[in-house]
C-alpha positions in Angstrom: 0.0 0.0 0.0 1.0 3.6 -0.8 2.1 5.4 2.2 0.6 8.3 0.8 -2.8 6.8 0.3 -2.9 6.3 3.9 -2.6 9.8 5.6 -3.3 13.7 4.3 0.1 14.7 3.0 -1.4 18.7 3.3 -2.0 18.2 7.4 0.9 16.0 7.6 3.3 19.0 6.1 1.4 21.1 8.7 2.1 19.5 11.5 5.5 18.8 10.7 6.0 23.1 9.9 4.7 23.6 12.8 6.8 21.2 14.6 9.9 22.4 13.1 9.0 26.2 13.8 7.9 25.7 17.7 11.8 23.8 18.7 13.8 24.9 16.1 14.3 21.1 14.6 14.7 20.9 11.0 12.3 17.8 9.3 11.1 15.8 7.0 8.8 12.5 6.5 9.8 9.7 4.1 8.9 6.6 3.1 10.1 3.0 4.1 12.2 3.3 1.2 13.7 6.5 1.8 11.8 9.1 -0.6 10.6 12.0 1.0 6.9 12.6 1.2 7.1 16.1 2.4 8.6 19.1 2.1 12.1 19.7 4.2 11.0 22.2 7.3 13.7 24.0 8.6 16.3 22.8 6.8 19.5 24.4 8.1 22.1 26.1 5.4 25.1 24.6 7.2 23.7 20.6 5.6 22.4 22.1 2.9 25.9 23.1 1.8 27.4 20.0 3.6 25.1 18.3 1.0 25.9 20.2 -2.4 29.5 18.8 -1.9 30.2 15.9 -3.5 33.0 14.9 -0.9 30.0 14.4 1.7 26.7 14.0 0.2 26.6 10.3 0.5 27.4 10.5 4.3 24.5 12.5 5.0 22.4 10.0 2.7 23.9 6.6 4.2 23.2 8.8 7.8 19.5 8.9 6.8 19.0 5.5 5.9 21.0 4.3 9.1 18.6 6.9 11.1 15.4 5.1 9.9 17.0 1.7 10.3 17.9 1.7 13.5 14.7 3.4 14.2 12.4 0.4 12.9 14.7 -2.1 14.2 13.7 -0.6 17.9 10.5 0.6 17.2 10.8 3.3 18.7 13.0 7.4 18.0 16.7 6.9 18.0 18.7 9.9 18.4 22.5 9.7 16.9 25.1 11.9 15.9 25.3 12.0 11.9 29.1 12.0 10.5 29.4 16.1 10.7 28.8 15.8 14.4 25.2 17.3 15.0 22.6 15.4 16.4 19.6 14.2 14.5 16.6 11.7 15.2 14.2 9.0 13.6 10.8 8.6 14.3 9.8 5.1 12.8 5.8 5.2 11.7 4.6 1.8 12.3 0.6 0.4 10.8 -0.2 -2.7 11.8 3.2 -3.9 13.0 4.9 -2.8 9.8 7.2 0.3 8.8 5.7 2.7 6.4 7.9 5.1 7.0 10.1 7.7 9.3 10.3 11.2 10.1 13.8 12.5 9.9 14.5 15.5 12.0 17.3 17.0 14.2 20.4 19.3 12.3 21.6 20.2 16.5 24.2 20.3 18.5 24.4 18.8 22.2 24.7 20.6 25.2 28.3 19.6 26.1 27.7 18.4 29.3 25.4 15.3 27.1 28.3 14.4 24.3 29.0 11.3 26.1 25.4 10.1 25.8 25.2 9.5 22.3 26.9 7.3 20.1 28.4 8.0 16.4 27.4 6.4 12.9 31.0 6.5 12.1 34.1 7.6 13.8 35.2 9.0 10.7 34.4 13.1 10.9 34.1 15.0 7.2 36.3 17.9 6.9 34.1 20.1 6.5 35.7 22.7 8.5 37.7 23.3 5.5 35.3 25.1 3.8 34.9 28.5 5.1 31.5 29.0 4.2 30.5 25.7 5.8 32.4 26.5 9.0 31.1 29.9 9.5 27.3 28.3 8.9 28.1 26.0 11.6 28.4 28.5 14.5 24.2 29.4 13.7 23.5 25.9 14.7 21.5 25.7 18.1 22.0 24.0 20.4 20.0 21.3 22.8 19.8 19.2 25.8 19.5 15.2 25.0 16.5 15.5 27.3 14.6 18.0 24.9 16.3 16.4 22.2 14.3 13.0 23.1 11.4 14.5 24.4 10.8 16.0 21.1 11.6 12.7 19.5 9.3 10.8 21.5 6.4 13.6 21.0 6.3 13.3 17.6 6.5 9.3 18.0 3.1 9.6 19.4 1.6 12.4 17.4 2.3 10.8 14.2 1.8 6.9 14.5 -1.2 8.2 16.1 -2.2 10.5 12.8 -1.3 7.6 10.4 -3.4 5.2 12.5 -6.4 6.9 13.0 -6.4 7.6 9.1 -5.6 4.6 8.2 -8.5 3.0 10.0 -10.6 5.9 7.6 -8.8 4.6 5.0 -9.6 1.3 5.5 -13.3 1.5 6.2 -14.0 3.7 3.3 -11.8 1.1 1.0 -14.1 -1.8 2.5 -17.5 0.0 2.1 -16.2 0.7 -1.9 -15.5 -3.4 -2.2 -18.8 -4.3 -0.5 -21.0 -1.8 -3.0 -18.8 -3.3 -5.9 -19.4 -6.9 -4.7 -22.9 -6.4 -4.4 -23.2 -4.5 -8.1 -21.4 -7.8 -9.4 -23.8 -10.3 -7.5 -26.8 -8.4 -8.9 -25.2 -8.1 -12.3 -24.8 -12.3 -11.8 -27.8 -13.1 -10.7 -29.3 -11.5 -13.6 -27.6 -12.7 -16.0 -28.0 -16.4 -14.2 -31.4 -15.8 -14.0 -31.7 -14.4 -17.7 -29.3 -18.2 -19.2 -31.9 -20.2 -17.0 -34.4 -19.1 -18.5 -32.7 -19.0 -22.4 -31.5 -22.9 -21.0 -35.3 -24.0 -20.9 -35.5 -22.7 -24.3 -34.6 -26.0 -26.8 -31.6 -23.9 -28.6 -29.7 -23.6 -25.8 -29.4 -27.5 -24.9 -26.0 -26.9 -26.7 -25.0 -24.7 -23.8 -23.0 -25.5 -20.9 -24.6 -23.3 -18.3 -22.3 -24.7 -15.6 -19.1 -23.4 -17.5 -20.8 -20.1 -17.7 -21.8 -20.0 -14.3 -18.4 -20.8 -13.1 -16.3 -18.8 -15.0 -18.9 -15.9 -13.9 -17.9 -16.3 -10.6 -14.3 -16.6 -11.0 -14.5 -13.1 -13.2 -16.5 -11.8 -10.4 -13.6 -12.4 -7.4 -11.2 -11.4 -9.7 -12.9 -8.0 -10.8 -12.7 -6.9 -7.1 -9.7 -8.2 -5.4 -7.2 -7.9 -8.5 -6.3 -4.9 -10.3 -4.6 -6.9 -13.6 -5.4 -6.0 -17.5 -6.6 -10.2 -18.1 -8.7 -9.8 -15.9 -10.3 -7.0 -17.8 -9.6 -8.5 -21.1 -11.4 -11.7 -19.7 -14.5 -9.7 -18.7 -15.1 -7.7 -21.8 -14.5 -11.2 -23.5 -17.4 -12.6 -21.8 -19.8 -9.5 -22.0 -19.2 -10.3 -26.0 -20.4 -13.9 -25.2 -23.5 -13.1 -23.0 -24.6 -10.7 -25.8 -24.4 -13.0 -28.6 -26.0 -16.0 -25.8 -29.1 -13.8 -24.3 -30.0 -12.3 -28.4 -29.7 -15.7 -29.9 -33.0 -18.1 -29.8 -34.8 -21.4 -31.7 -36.3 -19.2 -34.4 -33.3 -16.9 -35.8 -30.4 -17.3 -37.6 -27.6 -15.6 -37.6 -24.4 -14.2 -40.0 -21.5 -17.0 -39.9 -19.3 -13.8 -39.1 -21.2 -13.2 -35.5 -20.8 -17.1 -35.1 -17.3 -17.1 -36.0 -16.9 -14.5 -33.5 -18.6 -16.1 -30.7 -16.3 -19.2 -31.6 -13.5 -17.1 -31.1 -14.1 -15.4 -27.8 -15.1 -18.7 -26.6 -11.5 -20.2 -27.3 -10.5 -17.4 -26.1 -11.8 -17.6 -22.8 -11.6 -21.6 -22.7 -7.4 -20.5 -22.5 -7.9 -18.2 -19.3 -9.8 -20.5 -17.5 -7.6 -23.7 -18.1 -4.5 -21.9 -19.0 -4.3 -23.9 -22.4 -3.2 -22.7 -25.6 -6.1 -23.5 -28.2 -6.8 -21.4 -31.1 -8.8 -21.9 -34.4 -7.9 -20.7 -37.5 -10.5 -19.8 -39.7 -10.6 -19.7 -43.7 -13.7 -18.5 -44.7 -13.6 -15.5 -47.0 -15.3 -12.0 -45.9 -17.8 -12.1 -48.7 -19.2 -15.1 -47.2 -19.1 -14.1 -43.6 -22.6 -12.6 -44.0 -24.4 -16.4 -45.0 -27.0 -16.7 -42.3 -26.6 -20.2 -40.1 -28.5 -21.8 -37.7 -27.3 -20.3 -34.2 -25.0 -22.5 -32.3 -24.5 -25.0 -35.2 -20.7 -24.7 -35.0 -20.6 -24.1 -31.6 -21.6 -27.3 -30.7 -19.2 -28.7 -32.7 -16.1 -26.3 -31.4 -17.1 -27.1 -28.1 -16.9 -31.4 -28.5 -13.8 -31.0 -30.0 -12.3 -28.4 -27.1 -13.7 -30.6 -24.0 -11.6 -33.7 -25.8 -8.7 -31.3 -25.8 -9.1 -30.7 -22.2 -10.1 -33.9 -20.9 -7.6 -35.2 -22.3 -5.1 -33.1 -20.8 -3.7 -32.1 -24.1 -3.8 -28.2 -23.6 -2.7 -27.0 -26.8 -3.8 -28.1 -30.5 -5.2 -26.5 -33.7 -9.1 -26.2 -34.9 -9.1 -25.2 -38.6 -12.5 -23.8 -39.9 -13.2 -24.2 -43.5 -15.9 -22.0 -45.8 -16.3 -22.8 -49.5 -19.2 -22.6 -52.1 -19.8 -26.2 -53.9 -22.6 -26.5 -56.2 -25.0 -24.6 -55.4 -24.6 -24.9 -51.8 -21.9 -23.7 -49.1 -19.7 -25.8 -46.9 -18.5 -25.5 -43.8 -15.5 -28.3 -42.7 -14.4 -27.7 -39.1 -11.5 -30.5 -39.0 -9.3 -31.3 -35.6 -6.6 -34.0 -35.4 -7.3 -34.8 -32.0 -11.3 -34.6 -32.1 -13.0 -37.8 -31.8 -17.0 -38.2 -31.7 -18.9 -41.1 -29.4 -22.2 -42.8 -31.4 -24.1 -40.8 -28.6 -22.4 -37.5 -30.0 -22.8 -37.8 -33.6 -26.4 -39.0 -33.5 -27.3 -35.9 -31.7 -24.9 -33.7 -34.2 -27.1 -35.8 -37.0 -30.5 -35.0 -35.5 -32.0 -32.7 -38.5 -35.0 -31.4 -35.4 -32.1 -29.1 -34.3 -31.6 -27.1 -37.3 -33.9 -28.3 -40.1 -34.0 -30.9 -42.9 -32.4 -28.5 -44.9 -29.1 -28.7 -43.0 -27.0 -31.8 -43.7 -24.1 -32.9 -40.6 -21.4 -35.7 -42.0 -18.4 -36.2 -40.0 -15.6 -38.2 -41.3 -12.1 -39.6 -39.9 -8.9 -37.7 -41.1 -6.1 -40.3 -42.9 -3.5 -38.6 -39.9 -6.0 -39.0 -37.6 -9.3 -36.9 -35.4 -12.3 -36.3 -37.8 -13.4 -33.6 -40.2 -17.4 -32.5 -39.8 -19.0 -30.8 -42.7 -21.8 -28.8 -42.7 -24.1 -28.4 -45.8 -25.7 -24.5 -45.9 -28.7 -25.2 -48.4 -29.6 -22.4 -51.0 -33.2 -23.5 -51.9 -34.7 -20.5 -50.8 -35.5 -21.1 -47.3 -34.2 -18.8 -44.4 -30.9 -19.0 -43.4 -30.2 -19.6 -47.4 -26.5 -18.5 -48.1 -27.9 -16.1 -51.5 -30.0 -13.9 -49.4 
C-alpha cells in the first residue's frame, strides 16, 4: 500500500512546519524506502551546503537510511550523531506492525555536558571545516539538551503513529464500504444474467450450452474484478460480455451471419485459454464475402465445443481447430476438421439429429487419414431462411 494513500500529505506537512517552527528542529517524513513525502521544514544552510558537496553527500544519505534503520529495528525514535557531528533523530511510523515510513529531524548540537550520551554512525568526521563557508554556517547551529532532544523525539513518535493510524482506519473503512458496493453490483449483475441463461436454458436452442461453464467462470471473473487490479482480468470480462450478448440475443427461431458465429467461436476459445491456461486457437478460412451467410445459431458451436472438452479432458492443452468456408454446387460448406477430435455414437447421433436445425441442414463427419475427424456442414440455397444467397 501507498504510504501516501494512507494519511493527508497537506496536514501532515502542517504538523510537521509547525513542529519544526515551535523547537527549532529541522524535518522531513519519508517513506520506508527513503523518498521524501514532504517538504524539508527547517532545513539548516550549514547541511544544505554539507550536501551540495560531493566529498559528503553520501554520508549524509547513508546517515539517513542508518537513522530510519535503527529506528524500525527498535520501534521506537533513535537519536545519533550524523558524521558532521550534530545530532539528528528517527521517528519510525509503524501500521499494523509494519514500517511505512520515518520522520527524519534534528540538524543540533548537544549541550556539552550530554556528548558522552550519544553514540556515532561512524568515527570518521568530514572535513568540512575546510570550507569557510560551511564553518562559519556552523556557529548558527542551536544548540540542545538530549532531554529536549528526546522528548521531542518521543512527542512526535506519538503524534504521528497516532495520525497515520487513526487515518488509516478511515482509509480502510472507506476502501471496504467501496468493495462491498462493488461486490454487491457484481452479485446483482450475476444473478441477472444467471437468471436471464436459465431461462434462455429452458429454451430447446440452448441445450447446446453448458450453463455450468458459464456460471463458473462468472464467478471466477467476479472475485477477480474486485480483489485484482490486472489487464486479463479485464480482457477476460469484456471477452465474456461479447459472449453473454451473442448468448441472451440468440433463440430457436433466428439465424444468424457466420461472421457473428465465428466470432462467438472465437471469444469462446478465447476464454476456454484463461480459465484452463491452455493454448487452443482456431484458424479460420472462410472469405469475408461469405461471412454474412445466415446459419443456424450454435451449429458450429456445438461442434467447437466437443472438439475443445476432448482437448481438455484429455489433458492435451494446446492443439489446432481449422474452420473451412467454401461454395460447392449450389450450396456452401463449412469443414471444421481437428486431429485430436473424436466423436462417441451418442455425440454424432445428436450432431445428426436434422429437429435441431432443419431438414435443410445436412451434418457428416468423417475420420482424417493422420488421424481426429473432419465435420461438414451443408448450408442449403433453396430458398428457405438462413439460405446463403439472401
Amino acid at each position: 500500500m501507498n504510504v501516501q494513500e494512507m494519511i493527508d500529505i497537506d496536514f501532515l506537512q502542517k504538523v510537521q512546519d509547525t513542529f519544526a517552527k515551535a523547537t527549532g528542529f529541522a524535518a522531513v517524513t519519508v517513506d520506508f524506502r527513503g523518498n521524501p513525502i514532504t517538504k524539508y521544514s527547517n532545513f539548516s544552510p550549514f547541511c544544505s551546503l554539507v550536501r551540495q558537496d560531493p566529498r559528503f553527500v553520501d554520508s549524509c544519505l547513508k546517515c539517513d537510511a542508518y537513522g530510519g534503520l535503527e529506528a524500525a529495528r527498535r520501534e521506537k525514535p533513535h537519536v545519533y550523531h550524523c558524521h558532521a557531528g550534530l545530532v539528528d533523530f528517527a521517528v519510525p511510523i509503524i501500521v499494523k506492525g509494519k514500517l511505512v515510513g520515518s520522520m527524519l529531524a534534528g540538524q543540533v548540537t548537544l549541550h556539552e555536558l550530554d556528548n558522552g550520551k550519544l553514540s556515532s554512525i561512524t568515527n570518521d568526521r568530514s572535513s568540512w571545516e575546510e570550507n569557510e563557508e560551511i564553518a562559519r554556517e556552523y556557529a548558527n547551529i542551536p544548540s540542545k539538551s538530549y532531554e529536549k532532544i528526546y522528548a521531542a523525539a518521543e512527542m512526535m513518535f506519538y503524534v504521528i503513529n497516532n495520525m497515520f493510524e487513526k487515518d488509516m482506519r478511515h482509509y480502510v473503512k472507506e476502501e471496504w464500504n467501496e468493495k462491498k458496493h462493488q461486490m454487491i453490483d457484481q452479485l446483482k449483475v450475476q444473478a441477472n444474467l444467471e437468471q436471464e441463461l436459465t431461462e434462455k436454458h429452458n429454451q430447446p436452442s440452448h441445450s447446446f450450452i453448458d450453463p455450468h461453464f458459464l456460471f463458473t467462470a462468472m464467478n471466477t471473473l467476479s472475485c477477480l474484478a474486485i480483489i485484482e487490479k490486472a489487464p486479463q482480468t479485464q480482457d477476460t470480462i469484456l471477452t465474456l460480455t461479447a459472449m453473454m450478448n451473442y448468448m441472451l440475443t440468440t433463440n430457436e427461431s433466428r439465424f444468424v451471419p457466420l461472421g457473428e458465429e465465428m466470432d462467438y467461436i472465437e471469444q469462446y476459445v478465447k476464454l476456454q485459454n484463461v480459465r484452463f491456461k491452455a493454448e487452443l486457437y482456431v484458424l479460420m478460412d472462410i472469405p469475408e464475402e461469405h461471412q454474412s451467410i445466415f446459419i443456424p445459431s450454435f451449429i458450429l458451436y456445438s461442434i467447437i465445443n466437443q472438439a475443445i472438452q476432448h482437448k481438455i479432458e484429455s489433458k492435451m492443452g494446446h492443439g489446432k481447430i481449422v474452420i473451412k468456408g467454401y461454395v460447392y454446387g449450389d450450396d456452401f460448406i463449412i469443414e471444421v476438421s481437428d486431429h485430436g477430435m473424436s466423436f462417441s455414437k451418442e455425440q454424432l447421433a445428436d450432431l445428426y439429429d436434422v429437429s435441431h436445425y432443419g431438414r435443410n441442414y445436412i451434418l457428416t463427419a468423417h475420420p482424417n487419414p493422420e488421424g481426429g475427424t473432419t465435420v461438414k456442414v451443408r448450408i442449403p440455397n433453396d430458398g428457405v431462411e438462413g439460405s446463403y444467397r439472401v
